[in-house]
C-alpha positions as CSV (number, residue, x, y, z in Angstrom):
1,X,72.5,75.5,196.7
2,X,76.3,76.4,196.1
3,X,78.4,76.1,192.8
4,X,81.0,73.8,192.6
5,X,83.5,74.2,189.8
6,X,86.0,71.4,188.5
7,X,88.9,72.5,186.7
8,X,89.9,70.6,183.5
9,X,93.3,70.8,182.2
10,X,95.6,68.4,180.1
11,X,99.2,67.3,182.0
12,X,101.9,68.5,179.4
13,X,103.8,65.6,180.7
14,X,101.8,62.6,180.7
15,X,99.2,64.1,178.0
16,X,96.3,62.9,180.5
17,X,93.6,65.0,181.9
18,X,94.2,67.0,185.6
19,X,90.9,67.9,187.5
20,X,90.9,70.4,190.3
21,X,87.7,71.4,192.1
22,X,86.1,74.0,194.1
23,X,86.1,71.6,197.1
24,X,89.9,70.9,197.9
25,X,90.4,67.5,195.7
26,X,92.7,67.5,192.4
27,X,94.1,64.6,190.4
28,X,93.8,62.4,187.3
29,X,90.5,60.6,186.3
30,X,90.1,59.1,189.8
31,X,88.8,62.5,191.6
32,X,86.0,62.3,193.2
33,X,83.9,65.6,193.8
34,X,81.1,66.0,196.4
35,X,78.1,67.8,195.6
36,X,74.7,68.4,197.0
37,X,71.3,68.4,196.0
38,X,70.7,71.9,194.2
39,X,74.1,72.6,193.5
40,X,75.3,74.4,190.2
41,X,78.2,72.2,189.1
42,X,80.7,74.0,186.5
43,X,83.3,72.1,184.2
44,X,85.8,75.3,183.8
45,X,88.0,74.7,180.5
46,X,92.3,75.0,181.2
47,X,95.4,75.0,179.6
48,X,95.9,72.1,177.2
49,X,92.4,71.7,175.7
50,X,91.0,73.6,172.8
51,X,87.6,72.7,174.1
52,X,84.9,70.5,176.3
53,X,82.7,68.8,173.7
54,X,80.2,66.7,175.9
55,X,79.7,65.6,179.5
56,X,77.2,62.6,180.0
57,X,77.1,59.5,182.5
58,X,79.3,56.4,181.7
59,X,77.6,53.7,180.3
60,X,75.9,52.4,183.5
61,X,76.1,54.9,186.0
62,X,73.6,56.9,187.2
63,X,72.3,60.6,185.6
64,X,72.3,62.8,188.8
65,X,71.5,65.9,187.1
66,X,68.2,67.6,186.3
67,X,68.0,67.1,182.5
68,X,71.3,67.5,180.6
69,X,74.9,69.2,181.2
70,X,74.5,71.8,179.2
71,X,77.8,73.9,177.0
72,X,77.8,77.7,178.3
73,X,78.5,81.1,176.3
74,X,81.9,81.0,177.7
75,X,83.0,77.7,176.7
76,X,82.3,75.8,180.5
77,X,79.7,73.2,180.6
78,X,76.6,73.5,183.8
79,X,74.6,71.3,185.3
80,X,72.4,71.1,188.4
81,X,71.8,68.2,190.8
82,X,68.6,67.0,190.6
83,X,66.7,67.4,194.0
84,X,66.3,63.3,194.2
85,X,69.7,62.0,193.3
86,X,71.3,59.7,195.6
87,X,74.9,58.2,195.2
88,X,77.0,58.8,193.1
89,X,77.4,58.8,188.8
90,X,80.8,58.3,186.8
91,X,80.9,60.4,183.9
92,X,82.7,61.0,180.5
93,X,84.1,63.9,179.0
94,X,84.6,64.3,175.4
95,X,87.1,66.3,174.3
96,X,89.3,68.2,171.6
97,X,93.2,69.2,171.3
98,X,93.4,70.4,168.0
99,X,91.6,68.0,165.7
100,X,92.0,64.9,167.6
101,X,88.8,64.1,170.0
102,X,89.6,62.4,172.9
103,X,87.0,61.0,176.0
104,X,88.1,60.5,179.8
105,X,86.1,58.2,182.1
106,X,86.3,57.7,185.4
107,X,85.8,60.8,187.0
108,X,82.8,60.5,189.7
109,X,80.2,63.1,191.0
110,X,79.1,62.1,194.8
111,X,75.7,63.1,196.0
112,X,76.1,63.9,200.4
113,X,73.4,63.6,202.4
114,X,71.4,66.8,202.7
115,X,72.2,69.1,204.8
């Protein structure tokens, strides 16, 4: 089991979200972030978002975690990989820039093979 942290931030310029993750990838909405069974993934909170209200599976995809993404004391959302998750899941994150609430889809979580 390893953690695997993905970066959130908001583009000054285009007013979209940015990911960057532990593993090497970074980009809009289209990232795509490998994980393994066991692993401790971590939505870290950046520059441009007042804060990370909810991260659940797109309508249709796939919940690869072991019960829910939960929020942290710090602000950063956690969740594990369930031991039995295969493929991959898009997933949605609701979020808040002063008092608008915004969501981003598209982002995808893909299981690898174990080890």
């Amino acid at each position: 089991m390893s953690k695997v942290r993905i970066y959130v931030s908001r583009d000054p310029k285009t007013g979209e979200l940015h990911f960057r993750d532990s593993e090497g990838h970074e980009g809009d909405g289209s990232i795509i972030t490998e994980v393994h069974h066991g692993d401790e993934v971590e939505w870290v909170l950046g520059e441009g978002i007042d804060e990370i209200l909810g991260i659940r599976p797109a309508s249709g995809s796939q919940n690869i975690f072991r019960g829910e993404v939960r929020k942290n004391g710090n602000g950063n959302w956690k969740g594990t990989v369930d031991e039995c998750a295969k493929g991959s899941e898009e997933y949605v994150i609701e979020y808040r820039i002063g008092n608008a609430m915004a969501q981003a889809t598209r982002p995808r979580l893909k299981v690898k093979p174990p080890r």
